[in-house]
C-alpha angles and dihedrals in degrees: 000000000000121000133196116200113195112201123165114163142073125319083278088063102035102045093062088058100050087054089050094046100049088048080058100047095038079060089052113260137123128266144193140191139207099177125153117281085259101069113034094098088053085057094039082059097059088051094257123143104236132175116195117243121181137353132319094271099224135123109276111269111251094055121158111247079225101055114073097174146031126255122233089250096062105043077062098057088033087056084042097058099042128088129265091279091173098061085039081067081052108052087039106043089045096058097035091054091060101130095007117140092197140018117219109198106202093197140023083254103082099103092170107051102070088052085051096050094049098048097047090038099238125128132270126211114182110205124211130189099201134035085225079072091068127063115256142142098236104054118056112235108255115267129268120273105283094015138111126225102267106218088192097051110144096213121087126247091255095052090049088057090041083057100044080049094058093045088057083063114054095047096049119004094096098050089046096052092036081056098048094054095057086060088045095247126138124264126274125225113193120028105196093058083043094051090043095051130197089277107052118176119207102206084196132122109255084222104062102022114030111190114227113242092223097088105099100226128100098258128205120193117191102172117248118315097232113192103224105246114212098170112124116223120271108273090237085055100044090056095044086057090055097049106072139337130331115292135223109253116213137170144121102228096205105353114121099234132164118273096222082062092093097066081063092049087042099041095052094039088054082037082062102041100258146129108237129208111212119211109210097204131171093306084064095246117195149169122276102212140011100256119138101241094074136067129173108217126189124222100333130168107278088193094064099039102042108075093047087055110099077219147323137252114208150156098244101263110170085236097044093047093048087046093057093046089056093043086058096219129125122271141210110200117200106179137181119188142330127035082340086086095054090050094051092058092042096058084047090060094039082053095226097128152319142287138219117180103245090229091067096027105149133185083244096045094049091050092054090046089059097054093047088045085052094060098057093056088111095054095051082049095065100030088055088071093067109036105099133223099194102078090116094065087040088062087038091063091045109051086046080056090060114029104029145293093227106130114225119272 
């Protein structure tokens, strides 16, 4: 079987892929990558073959300290200035599937690979991390860029998707059909049923993030594909965990935050009585002194320093937010936009921590964050045990269930 994964995004929504595609490779099969320009070498590293689509999905450079997002005004002249990326899908997904038997789509925002699939007759499989990805009435569509859920909206679940629908659309309904002409196909009226697919796959554990079964799709859930980490901590790290008591961990992986966010994180962690680790991230995170109970870390290997952290601060990533489950520590979840606001309020039900909107994140509502996320250590404790790491193999079987077991030449 050859395989083609598809992955534009941030690290969140390449990683996955990567996990998939080397429990596919490590079966036998073939396997394939589009990922952005920044991560290629990442990929190239595992022994994956792996082509750049798209462009290096980071925050434009000049940005204000002070400015953690953008506004909409300038995600439309953002979109405005950049290139055509959907026909670049297009373009890269069509010559990389030459002699593919299957397309796996990591993200609702593959808007080629269903078009390539139907008109090579192979077969398409779009992956989402989050049931908040997939239209239901019984989960609210996540907000707007630089917006937080409303709880008093006036308009019905079912509008608010309507809405989210319509806003598919007009960003991308034109190019896709323009596209899809190109390859002879019909028209398509509606993109974010055509991105989803019939068969959607949700590559998210059943324990955190239950899908509805109101959707009216045919659902697989695999569990998260988790990409085995074997990294040992830093030795400055290492021997900063040894020396004391268990630290707070914080950091935002890809968010764009400001930088003078770390004297809050430092200052409520100090204000608990605790070390602090401090993840640089992409926002460039730091230290604000040179004290001893704080250290700022690069990528590190959440799997091993998790479970020595007293608890995490994060933005609310579906694998940061797996990885912390697993780890069976407390959690503080900050997000800002997207699925991060579903996972907030799901680690709230499960009772494994606390949130505080990252827009009116303060030093005091972080610290009371913490002490509520504290009392609920020995919930994460008992829920670790059955959040799962192999949904990667799960989606490989399956895969190998429905589109052959054959094994490459």
């Amino acid at each position: 079987m050859r395989v083609l994964l598809v992955a534009v995004g941030t690290r969140g929504d390449v990683q996955p892929a990567l996990a998939l595609a080397l429990a596919l490779k490590r079966r036998g099969h073939g396997v394939r990558l589009c990922v952005s320009p920044n991560f290629v070498e990442w990929a190239r590293s595992l022994e994956l073959d792996a082509v750049p689509m798209g462009v290096e999905m980071r925050m434009p450079s000049g940005r204000s300290s002070t400015a953690p997002t953008l506004t909409p005004d300038e995600l439309r002249r953002l979109r405005a200035s950049m290139p055509d990326l959907i026909t670049d899908q297009f373009e890269t997904v069509g010559a990389t599937a030459e002699g593919c038997d299957v397309i796996i789509g990591a993200n609702a925002h593959q808007y080629a690979a269903p078009s390539i699939a139907e008109a090579r007759s192979i077969g398409c499989v779009t992956a989402v991390y989050a049931p908040v990805a997939v239209p239901t009435p019984d989960l609210a569509p996540p907000p707007p860029p630089g917006r937080s859920p409303d709880a008093s909206a006036s308009t019905s679940i079912e509008e608010q998707w309507r809405a989210v629908a319509a806003t598919w659309n007009e960003r991308a309904l034109d190019r896709v059909n323009r596209n899809r002409e190109k390859l002879r196909l019909a028209p398509v009226g509606d993109v974010l049923d055509y991105v989803l697919t019939k068969r959607t796959w949700l590559a998210a554990d059943p324990t955190l993030a239950p899908m509805p079964g109101t959707s009216g799709r045919d659902i697989v859930q695999t569990g998260t594909w988790v990409l085995a980490d074997h990294r040992p901590l830093p030795t400055d790290l290492e021997a900063f965990l040894t020396n004391g008591e268990p630290p707070v961990f914080v950091g935002f992986g890809s968010m764009p935050v400001a930088k003078d966010t770390s004297r809050c994180l430092i200052g409520a962690a100090r204000a608990v009585g605790r070390r602090v680790i401090v993840s640089r991230g992409w926002a460039d995170l730091d230290v604000i002194d040179g004290a001893t109970d704080c250290i700022a870390v690069d990528d590190v290997n959440h799997d091993l320093l998790f479970p020595r952290v007293a608890a995490v601060v994060h933005h609310g990533g579906a694998g940061t937010t797996a990885a912390t489950a697993r780890a069976g520590v407390p959690q503080v979840v900050t997000p800002m936009f997207s699925d991060q606001f579903y996972w907030a309020s799901r680690i709230v039900d499960l009772g494994l921590g606390a949130t505080v909107p990252h827009a009116t994140m303060t030093q005091d509502s972080l610290v009371h964050a913490l002490q509520v996320a504290w009392g609920a250590a020995n919930s994460t404790r008992l829920l670790a045990a059955r959040v799962r790491a192999d949904g990667a193999e799960v989606a490989a079987r399956r895969l190998e269930r429905e589109y052959g077991l054959g094994r490459i030449r």
